[in-house]
C-alpha positions as CSV (number, residue, x, y, z in Angstrom):
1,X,93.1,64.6,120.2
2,X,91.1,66.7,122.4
3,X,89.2,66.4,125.3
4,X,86.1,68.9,127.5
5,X,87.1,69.6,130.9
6,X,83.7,70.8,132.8
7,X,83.5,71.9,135.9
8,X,86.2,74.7,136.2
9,X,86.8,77.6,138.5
10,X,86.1,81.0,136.7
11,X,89.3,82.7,136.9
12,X,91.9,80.1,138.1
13,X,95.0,78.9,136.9
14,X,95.3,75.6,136.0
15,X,98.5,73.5,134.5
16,X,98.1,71.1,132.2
17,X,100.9,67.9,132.1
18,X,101.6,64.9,129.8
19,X,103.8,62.8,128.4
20,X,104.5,62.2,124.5
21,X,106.6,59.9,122.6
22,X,107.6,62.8,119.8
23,X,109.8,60.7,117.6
24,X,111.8,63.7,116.3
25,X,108.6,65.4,116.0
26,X,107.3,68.8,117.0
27,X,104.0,68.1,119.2
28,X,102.1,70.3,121.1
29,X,99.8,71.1,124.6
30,X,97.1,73.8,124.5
31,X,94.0,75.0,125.6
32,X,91.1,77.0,124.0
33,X,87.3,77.6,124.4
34,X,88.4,78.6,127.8
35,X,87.5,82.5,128.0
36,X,90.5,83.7,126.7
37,X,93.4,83.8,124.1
38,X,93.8,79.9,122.7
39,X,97.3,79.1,124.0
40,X,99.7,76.4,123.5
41,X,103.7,75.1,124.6
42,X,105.2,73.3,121.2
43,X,108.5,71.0,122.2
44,X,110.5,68.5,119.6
45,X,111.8,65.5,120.7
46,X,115.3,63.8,120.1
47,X,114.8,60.2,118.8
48,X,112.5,58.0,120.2
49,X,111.5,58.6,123.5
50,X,108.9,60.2,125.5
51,X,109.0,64.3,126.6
52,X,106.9,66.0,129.6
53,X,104.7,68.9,128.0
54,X,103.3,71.2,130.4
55,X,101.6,74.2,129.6
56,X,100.0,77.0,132.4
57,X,96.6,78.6,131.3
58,X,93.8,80.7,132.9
59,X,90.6,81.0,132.7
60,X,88.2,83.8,131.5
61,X,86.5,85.9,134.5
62,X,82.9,84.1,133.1
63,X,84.4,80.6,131.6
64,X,84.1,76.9,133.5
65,X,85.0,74.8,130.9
66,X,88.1,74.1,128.6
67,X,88.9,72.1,125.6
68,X,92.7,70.6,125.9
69,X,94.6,69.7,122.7
């Protein structure tokens, strides 16, 4: 799943949070098309239940947008 975020400050840092029901799976929280290096934070979970992701990203110098995945 992804999603556009308009509407951001060239520049800033911004930290992304959810939670996800990993089921023994490896899931991850990233950003790209954001004016700088894609980036991502990858986490497994143990057995059914749900894990906070959170993953810090800034923003290229010219950039005010961001795709989160």
């Amino acid at each position: 799943m992804e999603q556009t975020i308009p509407v951001l400050t060239p520049g800033a840092t911004y930290r992304l949070s959810c939670w996800m029901r990993t089921d023994n799976q490896s899931m991850s929280l990233g950003v790209k098309n954001h004016g700088a290096v894609q980036s991502s934070t990858g986490k497994t979970g143990t057995g059914n239940t749900w894990t906070k992701h959170t993953h810090t990203f800034t923003m290229g110098a010219a950039a005010t947008s961001a795709t989160v995945y």
